[in-house]
N, C-alpha and C positions, 0 to 999 in steps of 0.2 A: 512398394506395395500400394495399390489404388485406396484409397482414403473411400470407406463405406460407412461415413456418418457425416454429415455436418457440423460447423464448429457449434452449435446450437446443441442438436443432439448429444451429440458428444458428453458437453458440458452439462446438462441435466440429467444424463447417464452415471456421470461421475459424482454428480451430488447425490444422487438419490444408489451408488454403490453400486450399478447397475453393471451388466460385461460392456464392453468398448471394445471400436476395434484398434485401437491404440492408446494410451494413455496423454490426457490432455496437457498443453505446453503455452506458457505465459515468462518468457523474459521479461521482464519489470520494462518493457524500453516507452518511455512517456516522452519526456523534453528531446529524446535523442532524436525521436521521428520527425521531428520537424524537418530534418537531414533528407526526406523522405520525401519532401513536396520540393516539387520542379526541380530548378537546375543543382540544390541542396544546400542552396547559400544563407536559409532565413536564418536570422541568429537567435540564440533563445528570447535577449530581448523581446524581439519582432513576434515569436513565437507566444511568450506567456503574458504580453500586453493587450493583444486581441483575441476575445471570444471565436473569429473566420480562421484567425490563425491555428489557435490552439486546439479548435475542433477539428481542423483541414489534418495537423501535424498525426494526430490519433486515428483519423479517419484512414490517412495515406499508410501509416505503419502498420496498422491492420493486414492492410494488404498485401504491403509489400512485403512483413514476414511471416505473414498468413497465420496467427494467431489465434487460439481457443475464443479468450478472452481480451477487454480490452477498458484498461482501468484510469480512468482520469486526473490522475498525481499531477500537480503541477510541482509545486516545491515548498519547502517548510517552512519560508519565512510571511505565506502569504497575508494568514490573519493578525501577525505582529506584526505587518505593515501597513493593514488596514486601521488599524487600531491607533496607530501612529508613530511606529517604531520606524528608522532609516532602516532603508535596504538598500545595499550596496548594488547595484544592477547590471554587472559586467554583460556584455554583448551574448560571450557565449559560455557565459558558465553560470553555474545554481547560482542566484542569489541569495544573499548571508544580512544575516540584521547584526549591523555593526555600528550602529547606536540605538539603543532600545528605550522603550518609554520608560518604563518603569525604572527608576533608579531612587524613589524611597520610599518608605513603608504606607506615606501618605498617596502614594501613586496605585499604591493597589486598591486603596478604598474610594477614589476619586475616577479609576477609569473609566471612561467613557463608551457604549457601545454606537459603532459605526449602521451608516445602511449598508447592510449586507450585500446590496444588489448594485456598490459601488465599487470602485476599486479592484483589486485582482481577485477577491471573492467574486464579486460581479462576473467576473471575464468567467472565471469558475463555474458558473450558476447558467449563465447562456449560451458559452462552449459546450454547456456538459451536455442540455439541453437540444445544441445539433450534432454533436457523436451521436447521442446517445438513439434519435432519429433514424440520423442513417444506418447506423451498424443493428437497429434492431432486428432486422432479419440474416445478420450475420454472425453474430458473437453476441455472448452475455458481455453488457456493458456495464460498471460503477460508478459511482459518482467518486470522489475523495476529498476526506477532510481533516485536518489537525485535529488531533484530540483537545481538552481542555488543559491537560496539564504540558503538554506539546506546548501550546500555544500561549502558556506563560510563562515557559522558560526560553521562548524564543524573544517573547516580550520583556524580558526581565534580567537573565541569565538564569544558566542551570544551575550556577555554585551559588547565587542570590538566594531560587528559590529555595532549592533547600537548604541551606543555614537559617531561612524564614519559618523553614515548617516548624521549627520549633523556637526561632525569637522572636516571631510573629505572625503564630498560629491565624488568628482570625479572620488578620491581614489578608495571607494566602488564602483562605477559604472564601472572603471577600471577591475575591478578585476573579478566583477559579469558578463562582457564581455566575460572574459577570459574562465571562467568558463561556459558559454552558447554558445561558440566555441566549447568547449570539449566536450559538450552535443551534441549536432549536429552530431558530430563523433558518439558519442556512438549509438545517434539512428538511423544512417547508418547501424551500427553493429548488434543494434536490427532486423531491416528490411531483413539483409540478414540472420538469425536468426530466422526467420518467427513466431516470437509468432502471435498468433490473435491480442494482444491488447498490448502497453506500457502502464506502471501508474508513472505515477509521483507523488513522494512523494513533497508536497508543505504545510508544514504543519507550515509556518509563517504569512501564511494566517490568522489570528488570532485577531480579538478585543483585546485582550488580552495584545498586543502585537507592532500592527498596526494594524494602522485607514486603510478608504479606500484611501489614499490621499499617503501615504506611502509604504503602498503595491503595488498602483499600477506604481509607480515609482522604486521601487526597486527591482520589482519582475513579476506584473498584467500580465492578456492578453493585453494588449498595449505594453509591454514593453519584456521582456528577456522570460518567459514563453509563450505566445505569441506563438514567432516565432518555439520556439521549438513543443507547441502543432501542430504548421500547420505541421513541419518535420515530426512528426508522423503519421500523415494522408497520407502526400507524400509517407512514405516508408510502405503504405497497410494497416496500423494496426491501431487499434481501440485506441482513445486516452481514457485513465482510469486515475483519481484523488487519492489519498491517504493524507486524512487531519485529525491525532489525536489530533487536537486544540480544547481547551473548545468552545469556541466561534466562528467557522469557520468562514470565508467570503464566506457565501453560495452563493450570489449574483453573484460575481465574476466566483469563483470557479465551479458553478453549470452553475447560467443561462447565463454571458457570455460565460466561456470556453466552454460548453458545451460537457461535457463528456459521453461516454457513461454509463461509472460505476462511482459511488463517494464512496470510503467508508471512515466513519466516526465513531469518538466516540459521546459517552454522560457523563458530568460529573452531579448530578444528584445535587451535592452542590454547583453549581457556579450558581447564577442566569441568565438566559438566556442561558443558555447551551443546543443548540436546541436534545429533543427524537425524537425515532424513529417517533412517529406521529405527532408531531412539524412538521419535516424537511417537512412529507406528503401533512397534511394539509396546509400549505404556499405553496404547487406547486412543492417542488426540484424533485418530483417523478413523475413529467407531463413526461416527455422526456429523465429520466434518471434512471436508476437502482441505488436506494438507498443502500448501506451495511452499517452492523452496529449491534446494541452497545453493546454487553456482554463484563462484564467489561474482561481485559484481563488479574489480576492477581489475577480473581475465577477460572481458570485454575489449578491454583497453589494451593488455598486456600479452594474452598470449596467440598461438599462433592458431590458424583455424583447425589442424590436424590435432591441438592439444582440447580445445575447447569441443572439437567433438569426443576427443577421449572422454572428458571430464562428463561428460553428459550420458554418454552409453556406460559410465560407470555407477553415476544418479540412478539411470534407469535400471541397470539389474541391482544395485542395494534396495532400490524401492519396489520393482517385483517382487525379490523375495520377502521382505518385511511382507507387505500384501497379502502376503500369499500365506504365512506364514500364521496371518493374524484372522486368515478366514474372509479378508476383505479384493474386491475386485477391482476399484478404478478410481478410489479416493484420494489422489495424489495428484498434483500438478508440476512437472518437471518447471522451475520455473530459477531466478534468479534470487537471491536472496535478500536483496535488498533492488531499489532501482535501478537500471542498470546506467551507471554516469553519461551524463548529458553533453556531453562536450565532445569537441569536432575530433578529438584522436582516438575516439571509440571505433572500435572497426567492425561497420553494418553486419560483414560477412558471417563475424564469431555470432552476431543476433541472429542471423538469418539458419548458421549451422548448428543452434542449439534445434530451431523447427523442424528442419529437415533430417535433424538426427531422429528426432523422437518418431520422425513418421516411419524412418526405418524401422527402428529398434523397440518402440514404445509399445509392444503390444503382450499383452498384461494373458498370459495362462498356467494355472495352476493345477 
C-alpha cells in the first residue's frame, strides 16, 4: 500500500489521535545502526565515542529502516561514567560500569558534578544536535537521557542504593540532588540542540522494585523528575517516557507526568505485567502515544517469518484495543525495550517489523 502521509505527518496525527494512514513504527534500534553506515564494520566503541559517528549511526538507520521516529539512546552507563565511574567499553557490545564511584555513604555526599558538554554526555549533546538537524524535516527526533535515580544506581549499585534508601536516607537524597543538577544542564544542552522531544529513561519506576510511596520520594513527579520534566517543556521540547520495567508505575509515569510518548515493554510471564491492550483499555492511550512491546532479543533470535508474525499480531491486538476504546492512532508498533546493539542482531527482523506495519498497520474502526 503506497504510504499517504509522511513520517512527520504521521507522527503528529498519532499524537494528536488524529486517522493515519497506517499506524506509526519505531524499533528501539540506536547503537545497532551504526551497522548501517558504510561497509557495516564501525564498532560501538567507534560509534558512541564520537558525536560524527553517533549522529551519522541514527541518521543512516533512519533511513535504512525508514522509521516514524528517531530517538537518541546511547547507553546506560553514560552519566556514571562521566561522573567517574569505570566503564567497561567492549568494541561491540553496551557498555557496563563495572567499577563504580560510589562505594560509601561519604561518596554520595562528596560527588562531584562534571561539565556536562564533556565526555559521552558531551558526544550526547552535539551528536544530538546534528541528527537532530538533519532528520528535522523527516521524523520527529529526541533527545535521551538517564533519569536521576538511573543514574545513581549505575553509579553506585542497584542493591546499594536501595538498602541506602532507608540506611542512609539523606545520603541518597544528597546525591540524587546532585545528579538532577546535572540533568538540568544537560537539558539546557538538549534545548539548544533542538530535538522535538527529550525522553527520559526512568525505568525504577517499577512494582517490582518500589511501591508508590518510594518512588515517589526518591524519584516521582513531586520530587527530582518533576522538576526536570517541567525543564523540558521550558527548553521547547516535547517531554517523552522510556520505562523497560515488568510492572511500570503507569499512574505516575503516564497520567501524572504526562508525557507525550511512553514507551514500554511486556513481560508476558510476570503476572500483571501490563500488554499492549492492557496499557489501552485502562486509559494510558487517552492523551498519550503508547510504544511498545516486541520482545527486544527476537531481534537477535528469531527468524524474519516469526518476527513478522509477531508484529501483525501487535498490530491487530492494538487495532482492536483502539478501536474498542474509541481511540484512532495512539499506538506506536515499536520494540519494547532497545532493540540490542550487537553485530548478531539481524538488520532484516528491524527492517521486517517497518515493512510489516506498512502492510498491516492501518487502524479502521
Amino acid at each position: 500500500m503506497a504510504e499517504k502521509m509522511t513520517h512527520i505527518q504521521r507522527c503528529l496525527a498519532s499524537l494528536a489521535d488524529e486517522p493515519v494512514d497506517r499506524l506509526t513504527v519505531y524499533p528501539i534500534a540506536c547503537g545497532v545502526s551504526r551497522r548501517t553506515i558504510g561497509d557495516g564494520t564501525m564498532t560501538y566503541k567507534e560509534w558512541c565515542s564520537s558525536p560524527k559517528n553517533y549522529a551519522q549511526g541514527l541518521i543512516s538507520g533512519q533511513k535504512y529502516f525508514d522509521l516514524d521516529f528517531t530517538v537518541g539512546l546511547m547507553d546506560l552507563s553514560v552519566i556514571a561514567g562521566d561522573f567517574g565511574s569505570h566503564v567497561r567499553m567492549d568494541e561491540q557490545n553496551t557498555p557496563f560500569v563495572d567499577d563504580p564511584v560510589i562505594k560509601t555513604v561519604e561518596d554520595y555526599e562528596t560527588l562531584q558534578m562534571p561539565d556536562p558538554k564533556k565526555g559521552r554526555s558531551g558526544v550526547i549533546l552535539e551528536g544530538t544536535k546534528i541528527f537532530a538537524e538533519a532528520l528535522k524535516n523527516e521524523t520527529i527526533t529526541s533527545g535521551f537521557l538517564e533519569g536521576p535515580l538511573l543514574s545513581l544506581t549505575q553509579s553506585a549499585s542497584a542493591e546499594k542504593v536501595f538498602m541506602d534508601m532507608y540506611n542512609n536516607r539523606s545520603a541518597v537524597h544528597k546525591a540524587l540532588g546532585t545528579f538532577t543538577d546535572y540533568l538540568k544542564e544537560m537539558v539546557k544542552g538538549m534545548g539548544q540542540a533542538k530535538p522535538a522531544a527529550c525522553m527520559w529513561d526512568y525505568l525504577w519506576g517499577s512494582y517490582s522494585c518500589l511501591g508508590d510511596k518510594e518512588y515517589d520520594e526518591f524519584e516521582g513527579q513531586h520530587k527530582y523528575a518533576g522538576s526536570l520534566n517541567e525543564a523540558v517543556g521550558k527548553e521547547g521540547m516535547a517531554l517523552a517516557i522510556h520505562n523497560c520495567a515488568d510492572l511500570p508505575h503507569l499512574d505516575t509515569q503516564v497520567k501524572q507526568m504526562k508525557p507525550a510518548v511512553y514507551t514500554m515493554a511486556w513481560y508476558p510471564l510476570i503476572p500483571g505485567s501490563p500488554s499492549a491492550s492492557d496499557a489501552i483499555g485502562k486509559g494510558y492511550a487517552d492523551n498519550c502515544v503508547l510504544c511498545g512491546t516486541i520482545d527486544p532479543q527476537g531481534f537477535v533470535r528469531w527468524s524474519q517469518e516469526k518476527m513478522q508474525k509477531v508484529t501483525m499480531n501487535l498490530i491487530q491486538e492494538v487495532k482492536t484495543a483502539l478501536c474498542a476504546r474509541g481511540l484512532k492512532s495512539r499506538y506506536t508498533i515499536a520494540s519494547g525495550c532497545e532493540v540490542p546493539p550487537t553485530v548478531t542482531t539481524r538488520l532484516e527482523n528491524i527492517k521486517e517489523v517497518s515493512d510489516t506495519v506498512k502492510k498491516y498497520g492501518q487502524v479502521t474502526c
